[in-house]
C-alpha positions as CSV (number, residue, x, y, z in Angstrom):
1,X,96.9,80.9,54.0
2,X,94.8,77.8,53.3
3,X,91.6,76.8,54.5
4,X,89.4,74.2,55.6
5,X,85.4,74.0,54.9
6,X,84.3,73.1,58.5
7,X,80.1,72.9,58.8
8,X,77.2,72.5,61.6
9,X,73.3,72.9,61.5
10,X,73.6,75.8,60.3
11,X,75.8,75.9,57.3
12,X,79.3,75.6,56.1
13,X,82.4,78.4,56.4
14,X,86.0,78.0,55.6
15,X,88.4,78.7,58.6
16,X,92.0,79.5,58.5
17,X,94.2,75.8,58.5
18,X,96.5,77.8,60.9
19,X,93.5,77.9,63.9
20,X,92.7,74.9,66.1
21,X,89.3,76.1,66.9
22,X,86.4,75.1,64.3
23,X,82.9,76.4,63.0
24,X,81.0,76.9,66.5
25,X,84.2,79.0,67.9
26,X,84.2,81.0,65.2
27,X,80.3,81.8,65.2
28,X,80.8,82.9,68.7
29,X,83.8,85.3,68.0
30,X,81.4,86.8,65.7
31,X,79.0,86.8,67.9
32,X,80.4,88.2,71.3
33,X,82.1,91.8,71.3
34,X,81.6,91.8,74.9
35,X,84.2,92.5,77.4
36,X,88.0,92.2,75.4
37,X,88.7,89.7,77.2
38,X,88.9,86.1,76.1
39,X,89.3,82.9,77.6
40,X,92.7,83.0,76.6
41,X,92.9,85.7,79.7
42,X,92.1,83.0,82.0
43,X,94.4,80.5,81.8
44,X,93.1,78.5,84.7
45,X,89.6,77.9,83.6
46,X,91.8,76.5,80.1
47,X,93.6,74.3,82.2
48,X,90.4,73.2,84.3
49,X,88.4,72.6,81.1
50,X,91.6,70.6,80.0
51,X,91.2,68.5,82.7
52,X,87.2,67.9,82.6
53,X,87.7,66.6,79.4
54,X,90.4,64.2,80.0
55,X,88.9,62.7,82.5
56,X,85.9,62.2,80.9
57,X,88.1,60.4,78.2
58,X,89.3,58.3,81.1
59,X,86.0,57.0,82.1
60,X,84.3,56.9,78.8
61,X,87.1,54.1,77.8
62,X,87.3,52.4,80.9
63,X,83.3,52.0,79.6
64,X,84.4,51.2,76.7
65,X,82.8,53.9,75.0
66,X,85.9,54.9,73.4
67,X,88.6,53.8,71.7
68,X,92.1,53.6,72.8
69,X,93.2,55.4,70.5
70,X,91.3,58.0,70.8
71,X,91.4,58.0,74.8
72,X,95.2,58.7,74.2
73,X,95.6,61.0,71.6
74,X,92.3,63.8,73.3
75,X,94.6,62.9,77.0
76,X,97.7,64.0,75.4
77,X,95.8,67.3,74.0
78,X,94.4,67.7,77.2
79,X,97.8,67.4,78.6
80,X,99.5,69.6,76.2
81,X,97.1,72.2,77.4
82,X,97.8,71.9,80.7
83,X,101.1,72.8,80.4
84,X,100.8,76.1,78.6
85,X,100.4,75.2,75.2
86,X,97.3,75.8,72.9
87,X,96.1,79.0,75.0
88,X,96.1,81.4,72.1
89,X,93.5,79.1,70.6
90,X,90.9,80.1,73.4
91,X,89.4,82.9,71.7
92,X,85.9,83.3,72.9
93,X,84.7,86.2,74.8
94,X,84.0,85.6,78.6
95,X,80.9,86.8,78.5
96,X,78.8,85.0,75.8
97,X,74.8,83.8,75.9
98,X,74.0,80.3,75.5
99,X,75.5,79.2,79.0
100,X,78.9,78.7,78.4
101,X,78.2,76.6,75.0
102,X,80.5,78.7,73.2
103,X,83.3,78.1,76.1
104,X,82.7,74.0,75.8
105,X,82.6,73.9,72.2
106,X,86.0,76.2,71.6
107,X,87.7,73.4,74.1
108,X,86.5,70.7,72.6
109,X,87.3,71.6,69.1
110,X,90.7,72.7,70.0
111,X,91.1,69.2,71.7
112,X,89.9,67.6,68.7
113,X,92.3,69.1,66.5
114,X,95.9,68.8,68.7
115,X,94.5,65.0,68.7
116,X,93.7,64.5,65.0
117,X,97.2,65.8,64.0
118,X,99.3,63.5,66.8
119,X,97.4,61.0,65.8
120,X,98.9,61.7,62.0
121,X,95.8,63.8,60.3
122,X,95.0,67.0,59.5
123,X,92.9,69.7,61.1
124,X,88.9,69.1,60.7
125,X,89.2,65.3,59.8
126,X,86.3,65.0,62.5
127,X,85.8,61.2,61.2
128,X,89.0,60.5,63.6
129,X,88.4,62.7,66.3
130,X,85.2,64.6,67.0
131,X,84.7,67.5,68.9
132,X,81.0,66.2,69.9
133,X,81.2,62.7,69.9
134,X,84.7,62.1,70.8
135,X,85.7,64.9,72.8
136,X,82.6,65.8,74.2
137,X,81.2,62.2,75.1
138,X,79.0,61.8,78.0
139,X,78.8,65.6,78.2
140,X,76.6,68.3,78.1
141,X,78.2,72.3,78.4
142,X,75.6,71.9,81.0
143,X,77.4,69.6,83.5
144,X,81.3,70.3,81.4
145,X,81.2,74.2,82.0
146,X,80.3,74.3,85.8
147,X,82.5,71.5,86.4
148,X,85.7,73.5,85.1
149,X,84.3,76.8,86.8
150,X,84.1,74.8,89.9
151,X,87.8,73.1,89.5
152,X,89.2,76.8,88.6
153,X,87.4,78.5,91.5
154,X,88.6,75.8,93.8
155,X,92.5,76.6,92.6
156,X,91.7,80.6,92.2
157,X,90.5,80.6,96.3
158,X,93.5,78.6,97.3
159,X,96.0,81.0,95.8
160,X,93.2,83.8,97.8
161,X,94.1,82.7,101.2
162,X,98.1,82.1,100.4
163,X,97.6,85.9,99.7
164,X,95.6,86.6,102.7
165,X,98.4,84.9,104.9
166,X,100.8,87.0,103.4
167,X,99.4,90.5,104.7
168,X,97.6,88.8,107.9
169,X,101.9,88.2,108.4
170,X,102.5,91.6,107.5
171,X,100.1,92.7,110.1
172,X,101.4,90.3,112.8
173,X,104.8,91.7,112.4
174,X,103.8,95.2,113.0
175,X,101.7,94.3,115.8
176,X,104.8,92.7,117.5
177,X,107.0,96.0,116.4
178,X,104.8,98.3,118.1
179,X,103.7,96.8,120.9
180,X,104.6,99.1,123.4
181,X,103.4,102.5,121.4
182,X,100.9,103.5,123.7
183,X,98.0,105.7,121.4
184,X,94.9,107.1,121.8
185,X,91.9,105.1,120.4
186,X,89.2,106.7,118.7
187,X,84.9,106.0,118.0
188,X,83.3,108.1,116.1
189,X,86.6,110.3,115.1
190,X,87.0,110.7,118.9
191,X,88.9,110.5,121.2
192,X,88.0,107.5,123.4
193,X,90.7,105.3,126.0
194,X,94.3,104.8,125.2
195,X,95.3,101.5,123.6
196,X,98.7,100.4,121.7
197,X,99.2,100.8,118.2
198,X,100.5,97.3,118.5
199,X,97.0,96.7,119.7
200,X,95.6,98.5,116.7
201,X,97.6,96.2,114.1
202,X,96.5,93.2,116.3
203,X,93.1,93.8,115.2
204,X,94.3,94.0,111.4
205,X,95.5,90.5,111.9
206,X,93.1,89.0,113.7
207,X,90.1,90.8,110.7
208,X,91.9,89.1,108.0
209,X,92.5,85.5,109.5
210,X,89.1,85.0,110.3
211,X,88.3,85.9,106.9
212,X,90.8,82.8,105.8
213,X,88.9,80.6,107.5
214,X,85.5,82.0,105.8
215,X,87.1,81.5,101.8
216,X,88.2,78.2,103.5
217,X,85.1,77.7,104.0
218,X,83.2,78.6,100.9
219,X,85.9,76.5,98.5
220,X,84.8,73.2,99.6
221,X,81.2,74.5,98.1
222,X,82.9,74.2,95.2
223,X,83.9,70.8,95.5
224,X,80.9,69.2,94.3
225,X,80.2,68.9,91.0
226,X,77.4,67.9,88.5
227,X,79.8,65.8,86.2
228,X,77.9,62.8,84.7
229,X,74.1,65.2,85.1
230,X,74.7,66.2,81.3
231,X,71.7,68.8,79.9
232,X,69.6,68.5,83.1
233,X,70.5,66.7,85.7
234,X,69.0,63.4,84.2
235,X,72.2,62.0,82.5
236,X,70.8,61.7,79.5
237,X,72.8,60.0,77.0
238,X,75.4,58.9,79.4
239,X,76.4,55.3,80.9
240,X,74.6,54.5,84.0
241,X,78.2,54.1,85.4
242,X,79.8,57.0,84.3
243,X,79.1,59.6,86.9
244,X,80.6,57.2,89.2
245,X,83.4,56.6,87.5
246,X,84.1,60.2,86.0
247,X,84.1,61.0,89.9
248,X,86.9,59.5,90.6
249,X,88.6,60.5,87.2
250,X,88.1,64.0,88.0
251,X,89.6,63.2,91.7
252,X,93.1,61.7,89.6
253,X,93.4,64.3,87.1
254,X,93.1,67.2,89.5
255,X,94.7,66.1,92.8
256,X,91.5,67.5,94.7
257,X,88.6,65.8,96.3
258,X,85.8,67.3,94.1
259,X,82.8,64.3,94.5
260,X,79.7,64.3,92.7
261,X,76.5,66.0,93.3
262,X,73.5,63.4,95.7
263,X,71.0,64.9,92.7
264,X,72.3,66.3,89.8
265,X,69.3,67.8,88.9
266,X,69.1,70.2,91.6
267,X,73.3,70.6,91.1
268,X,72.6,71.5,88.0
269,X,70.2,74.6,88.2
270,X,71.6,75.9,91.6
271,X,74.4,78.9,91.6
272,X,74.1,78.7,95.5
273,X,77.7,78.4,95.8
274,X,78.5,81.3,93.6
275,X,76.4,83.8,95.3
276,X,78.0,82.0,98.8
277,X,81.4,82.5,97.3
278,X,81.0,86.0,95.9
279,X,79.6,86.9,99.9
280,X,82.6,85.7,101.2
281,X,84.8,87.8,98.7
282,X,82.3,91.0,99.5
283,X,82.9,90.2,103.4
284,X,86.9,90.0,102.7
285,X,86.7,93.4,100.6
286,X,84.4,95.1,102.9
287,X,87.1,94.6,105.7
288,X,90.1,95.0,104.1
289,X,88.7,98.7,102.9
290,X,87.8,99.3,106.2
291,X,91.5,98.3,107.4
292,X,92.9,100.5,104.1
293,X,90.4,103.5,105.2
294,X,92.1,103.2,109.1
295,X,95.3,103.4,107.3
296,X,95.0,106.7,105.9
297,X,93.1,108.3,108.5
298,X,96.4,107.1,111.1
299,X,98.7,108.6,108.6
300,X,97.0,111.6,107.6
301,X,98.9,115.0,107.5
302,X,101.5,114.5,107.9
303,X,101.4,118.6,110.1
304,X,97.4,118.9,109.7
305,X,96.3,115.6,110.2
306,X,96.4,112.5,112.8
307,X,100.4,111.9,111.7
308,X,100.3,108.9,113.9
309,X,102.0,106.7,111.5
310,X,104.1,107.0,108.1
311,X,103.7,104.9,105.0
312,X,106.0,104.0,102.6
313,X,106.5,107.0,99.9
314,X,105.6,105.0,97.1
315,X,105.1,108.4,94.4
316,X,105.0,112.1,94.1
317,X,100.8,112.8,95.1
318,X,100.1,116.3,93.2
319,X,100.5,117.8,89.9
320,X,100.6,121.0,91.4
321,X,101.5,120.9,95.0
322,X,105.5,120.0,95.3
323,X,106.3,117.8,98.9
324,X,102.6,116.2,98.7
325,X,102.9,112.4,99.0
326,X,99.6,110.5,98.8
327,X,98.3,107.0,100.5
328,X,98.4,105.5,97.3
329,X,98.5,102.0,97.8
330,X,95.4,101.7,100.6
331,X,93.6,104.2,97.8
332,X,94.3,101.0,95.1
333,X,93.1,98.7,97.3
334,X,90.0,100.6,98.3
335,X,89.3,100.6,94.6
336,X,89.5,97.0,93.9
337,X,87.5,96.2,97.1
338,X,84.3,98.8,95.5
339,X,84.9,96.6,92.8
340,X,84.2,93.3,94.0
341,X,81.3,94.7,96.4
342,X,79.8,95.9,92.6
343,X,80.7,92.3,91.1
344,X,78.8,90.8,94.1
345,X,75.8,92.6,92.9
346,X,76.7,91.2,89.1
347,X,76.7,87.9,90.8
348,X,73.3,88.0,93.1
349,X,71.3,89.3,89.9
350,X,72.7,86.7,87.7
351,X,72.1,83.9,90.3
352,X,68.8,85.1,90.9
353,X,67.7,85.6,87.2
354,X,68.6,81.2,86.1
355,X,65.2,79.7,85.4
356,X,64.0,76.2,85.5
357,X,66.5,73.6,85.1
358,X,69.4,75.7,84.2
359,X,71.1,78.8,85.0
360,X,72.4,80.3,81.4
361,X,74.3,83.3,83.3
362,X,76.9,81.3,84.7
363,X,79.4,83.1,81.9
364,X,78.8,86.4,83.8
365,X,78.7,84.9,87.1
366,X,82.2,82.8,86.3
367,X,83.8,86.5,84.9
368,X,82.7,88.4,87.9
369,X,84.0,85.8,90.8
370,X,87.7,85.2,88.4
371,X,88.4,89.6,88.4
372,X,87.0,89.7,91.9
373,X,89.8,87.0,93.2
374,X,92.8,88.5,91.2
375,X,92.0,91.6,92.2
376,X,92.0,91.1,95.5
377,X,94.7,88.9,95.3
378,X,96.7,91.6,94.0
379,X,95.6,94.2,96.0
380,X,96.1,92.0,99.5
381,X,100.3,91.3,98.1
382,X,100.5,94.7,97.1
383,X,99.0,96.0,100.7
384,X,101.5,93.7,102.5
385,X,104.7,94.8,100.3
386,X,104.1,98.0,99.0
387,X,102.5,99.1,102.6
388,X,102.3,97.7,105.4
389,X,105.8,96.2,105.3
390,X,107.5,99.6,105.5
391,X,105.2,101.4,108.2
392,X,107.1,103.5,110.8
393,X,105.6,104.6,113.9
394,X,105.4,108.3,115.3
395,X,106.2,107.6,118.9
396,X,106.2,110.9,120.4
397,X,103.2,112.1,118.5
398,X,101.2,108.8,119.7
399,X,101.8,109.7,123.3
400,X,101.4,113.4,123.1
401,X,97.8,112.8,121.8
402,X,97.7,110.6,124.9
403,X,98.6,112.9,127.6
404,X,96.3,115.6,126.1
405,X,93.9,113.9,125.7
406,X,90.4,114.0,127.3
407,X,89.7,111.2,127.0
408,X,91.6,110.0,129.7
409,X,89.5,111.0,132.4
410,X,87.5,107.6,132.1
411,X,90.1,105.9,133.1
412,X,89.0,108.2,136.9
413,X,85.4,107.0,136.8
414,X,85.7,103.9,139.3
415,X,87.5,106.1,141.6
416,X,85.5,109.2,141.7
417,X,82.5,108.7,139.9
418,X,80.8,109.8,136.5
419,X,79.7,113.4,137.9
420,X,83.5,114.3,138.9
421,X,85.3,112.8,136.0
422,X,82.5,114.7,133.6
423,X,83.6,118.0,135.7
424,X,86.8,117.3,135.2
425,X,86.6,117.0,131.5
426,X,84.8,120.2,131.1
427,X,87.5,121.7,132.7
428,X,90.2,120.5,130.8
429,X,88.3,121.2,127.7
430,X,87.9,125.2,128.4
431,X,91.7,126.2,130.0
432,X,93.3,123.2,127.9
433,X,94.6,121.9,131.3
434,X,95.8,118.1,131.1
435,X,93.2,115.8,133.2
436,X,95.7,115.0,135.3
437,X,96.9,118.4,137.2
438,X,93.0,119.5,137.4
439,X,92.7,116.1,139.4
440,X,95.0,116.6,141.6
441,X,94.7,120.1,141.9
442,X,90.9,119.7,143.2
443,X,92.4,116.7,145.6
444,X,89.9,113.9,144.5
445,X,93.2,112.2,144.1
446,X,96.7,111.6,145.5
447,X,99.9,111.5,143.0
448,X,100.4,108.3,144.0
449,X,97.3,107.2,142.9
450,X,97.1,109.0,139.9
451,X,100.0,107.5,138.8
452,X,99.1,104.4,139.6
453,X,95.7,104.6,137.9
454,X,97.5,106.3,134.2
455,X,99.7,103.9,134.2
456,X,100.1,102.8,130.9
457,X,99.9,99.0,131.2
458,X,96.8,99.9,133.4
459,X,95.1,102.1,130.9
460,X,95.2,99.3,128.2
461,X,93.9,96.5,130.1
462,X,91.4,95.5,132.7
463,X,92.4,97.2,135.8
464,X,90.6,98.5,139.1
465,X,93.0,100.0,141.9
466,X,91.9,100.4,145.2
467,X,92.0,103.6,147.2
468,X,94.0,103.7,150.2
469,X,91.6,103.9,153.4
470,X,91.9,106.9,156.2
């Protein structure tokens, strides 16, 4: 395989002809054994460096900073990227010191290779195309990095909520399909005041489409970027114009209304978004595993347990013990929801650590928040699909927890106070008589009225009925 002699500061190596990344890549694959996982794994933060870059291109020869030529051949890279190509050539580990150095640098030298050869030389000819002062004009990994992690977390949370919609619909649909199954509901693993399980899946739907609005929310922190700031905030070595203009090149080449930061210099050392961002994705995961949790409580059993509903048999649950069939899916998705609470963590201490004029732990923070949104949007397709989608109902069983239930003697308080409906309870509790017959049995109530008062439509929504008078 031939070779090329590629060099920087710090001396010269040969790399393989048959790699698009230079010297500075290299060093870095060296460098960082880290996680396994390369940028090659995260094809949109390619993409969204891929599109940084062009549009600085586009403003840096609308300046006239830049050749035609050159303009053309590091868009057509750019736009090779963008539609898949190139991705192997991403080799550097996620997580990497220098504050995302390594990340720019691989980009741009990959850029500046695909446009050397279409524009007819070979591989390293940096004369014609260089990764610094071509490809990475006006720039600074310190303005180019967060930019990208910004476009990608901007595309990453959209795809979150089309997720989200997907089980909040899952929910709804259930809520509509059993509507009229009238349940117990339960606090503190008691028995409280009958409800409808319809009801229950309500409250499903209504938890996760607030929480839309809330990752609604914190994407448009990500719109605004510190393009144009370069190492500090200052905009050292950049045109006066250029922020401006890279603006609205950034605007073109994405499609989204990302506008630059009002001072750069603070936009540049703040990661207030991320931890934002990353609270948003804990408040998402802390629900949805509370939701998950629900789920296998009401399922439970399916002869020892609660039994009130039945989830899809997804797998065989035991080694050892034939017939067992375990909440699998809700389990998963608990899992991934621990995991983004622990990346939230990863994320605060990272944010908090940044010092001075620039945060160098955005690598860590941009690998915790990219596995913290696939997982959970995943985990919220799987739920919907693999779960909730196939949920049947235990009627009967629903309604015989109902009628034997203590619980509802508090539906008799207005009528006959605290005192009898306590006595009445206590009752119930030692013979394991139903509420009902003891209250008519003592006479503190008519059939009529007991009906009236147990009826189901009147134990699951505001209600008062007024005793007869002698």
């Amino acid at each position: 395989m031939s070779k090329r002699k590629e060099h920087d500061f710090i001396g010269e190596l040969e790399i393989d002809d048959s790699v698009y990344y230079g010297i500075q890549t290299f060093r870095a694959v060296e460098n960082f054994h880290i996680t396994n996982e390369k940028l090659a794994d995260f094809p949109i933060f390619i993409n969204a460096l891929a599109q940084v870059k062009k549009a600085a291109a586009l403003a840096n020869h609308e300046l006239g900073l830049l050749d035609e030529a050159i303009k053309d051949a590091i868009c057509r890279a750019c736009d090779k990227i963008l539609a898949g190509e190139y991705h192997d050539q991403f080799v550097v580990d996620m997580i990497q010191g220098g504050a995302g150095t390594s990340t720019n640098m691989n980009a741009n030298e990959v850029i500046a290779n695909i446009a050397l050869e279409l524009m007819g030389h070979k591989k390293g000819q940096y004369e014609y195309c260089h990764p610094n002062d071509h490809v990475n004009l006006s720039q600074s990994t310190n303005d180019a990095y967060p930019t990208a992690l910004r476009i990608a977390l901007y595309e990453r949370l959209s795809g979150l909520t089309e997720s989200m919609r997907i089980l909040k619909e899952s929910f709804s649909n259930k809520a509509e399909e059993f509507k009229d199954i009238l349940k117990m509901g339960r606090t503190q693993l008691q028995d409280a005041v009958p409800m409808t399980l319809g009801q229950e899946f309500k409250a499903f739907e209504l938890m996760i489409n607030k929480d839309i609005e809330r990752v609604l929310d914190a994407r448009n922190l990500v719109r605004i970027i510190n393009l144009g700031g370069t190492a500090i905030g200052t905009g050292i070595n950049s045109h006066p114009d250029y922020k401006n203009i890279v603006e609205q090149k950034v605007q073109e080449v994405t499609g989204r209304p990302f506008i630059t930061a009002t001072d750069l210099i603070e936009a540049t050392q703040s990661t207030g978004s991320y931890v934002q961002i990353s609270g948003v994705l804990k408040r998402v995961s802390v629900k949805l595993s509370k939701i998950c949790n629900d789920l296998r409580l009401l399922s439970s059993g399916p002869r020892a347990g609660l039994n009130e509903i039945n989830l899809p048999k997804m797998q065989p649950g035991s080694s050892i013990m034939p017939g067992k069939v375990n909440p699998v899916i809700p389990e998963v998705v608990n899992q991934v929801c621990f995991a983004v609470i622990g990346n939230d963590i990863t994320v605060t201490m990272a944010a908090e650590g940044g010092q001075l004029q620039l945060n160098v732990f955005e690598p860590v923070i941009a690998y915790s928040l990219f596995n913290s949104i696939v997982m959970l949007n995943r985990a919220m397709v799987t739920l919907a699909h693999k779960c909730i989608d196939g949920i049947t109902a235990n009627e009967d069983i629903c309604k015989n927890f109902v009628h034997n239930s203590i619980g509802i003697v508090t539906a008799l308080n207005p009528y006959i106070g605290y005192e009898n409906s306590a006595s009445i309870a206590k009752e119930s509790l030692a013979t394991g008589k139903n509420v009902y017959d003891i209250a008519l049995s003592r006479g503190l109530l008519n059939k009529e009225q007991l009906d009236e008062i147990f009826k189901p439509q009147n134990m699951i929504n505001p209600h008062m009925y007024k005793k007869n008078k002698d």
